[in-house]
C-alpha positions as MATLAB code, in Angstrom:
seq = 'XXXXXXXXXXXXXXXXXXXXXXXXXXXXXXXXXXXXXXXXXXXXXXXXXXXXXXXXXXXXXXXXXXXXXX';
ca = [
      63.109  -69.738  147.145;
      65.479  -66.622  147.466;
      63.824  -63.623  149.203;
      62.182  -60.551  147.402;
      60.139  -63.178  145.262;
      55.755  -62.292  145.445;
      53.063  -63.701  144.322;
      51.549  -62.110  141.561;
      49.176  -64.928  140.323;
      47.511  -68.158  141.248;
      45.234  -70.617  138.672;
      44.516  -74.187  139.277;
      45.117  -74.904  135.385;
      48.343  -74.936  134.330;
      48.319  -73.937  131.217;
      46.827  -70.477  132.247;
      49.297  -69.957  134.637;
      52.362  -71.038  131.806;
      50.757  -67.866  129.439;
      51.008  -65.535  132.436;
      54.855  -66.891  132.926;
      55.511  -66.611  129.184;
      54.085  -63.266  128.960;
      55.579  -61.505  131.673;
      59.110  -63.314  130.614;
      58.473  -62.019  127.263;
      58.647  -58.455  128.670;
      61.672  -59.344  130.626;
      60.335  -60.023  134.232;
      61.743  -62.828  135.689;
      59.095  -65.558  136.403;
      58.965  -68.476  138.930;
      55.837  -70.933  138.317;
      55.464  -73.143  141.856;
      53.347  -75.940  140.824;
      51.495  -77.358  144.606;
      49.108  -79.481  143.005;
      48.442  -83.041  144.189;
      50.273  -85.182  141.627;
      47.556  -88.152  140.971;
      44.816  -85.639  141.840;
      45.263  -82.295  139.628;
      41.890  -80.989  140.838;
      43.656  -80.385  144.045;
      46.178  -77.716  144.698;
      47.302  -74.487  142.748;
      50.004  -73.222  140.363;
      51.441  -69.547  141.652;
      53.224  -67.425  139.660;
      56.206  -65.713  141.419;
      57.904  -62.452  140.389;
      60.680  -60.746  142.150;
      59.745  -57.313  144.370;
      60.746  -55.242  142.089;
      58.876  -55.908  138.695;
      55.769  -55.894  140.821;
      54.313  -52.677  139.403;
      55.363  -53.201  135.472;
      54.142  -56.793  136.376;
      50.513  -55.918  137.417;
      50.281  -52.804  134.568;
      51.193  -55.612  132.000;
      48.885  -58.251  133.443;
      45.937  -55.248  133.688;
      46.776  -54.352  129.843;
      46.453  -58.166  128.334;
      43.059  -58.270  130.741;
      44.497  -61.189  132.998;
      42.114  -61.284  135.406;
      44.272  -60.504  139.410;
];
């Protein structure tokens, strides 16, 4: 991954992390999802949610404003 990228969320479901991605994408923030979890065990392992430097602070005021829990 390219530098300048943070993490701005972590879930072990998927599909909460994909409505994080979506909805910081849909307020034009770039938005990496890194899945790490085991692939025949999903109960093991995390999804993070990467963002670049930047958008941090719009990032976390639009996360704090949909009540996405940090």
């Amino acid at each position: 991954m390219e530098k300048n990228w943070v993490k701005i969320f972590t879930s072990t479901n998927f599909y909460q992390s994909e409505i994080v991605k979506q909805m910081l994408t849909g307020n034009h923030i770039d938005t990496v999802l890194l899945n790490k979890q085991d692939s025949s065990h999903r109960t093991f392992g995390e999804i993070e949610v990467y963002i670049h430097q930047e958008d941090f602070s719009k990032a976390i005021e639009i996360m704090i404003l949909n009540q996405i829990n940090i």
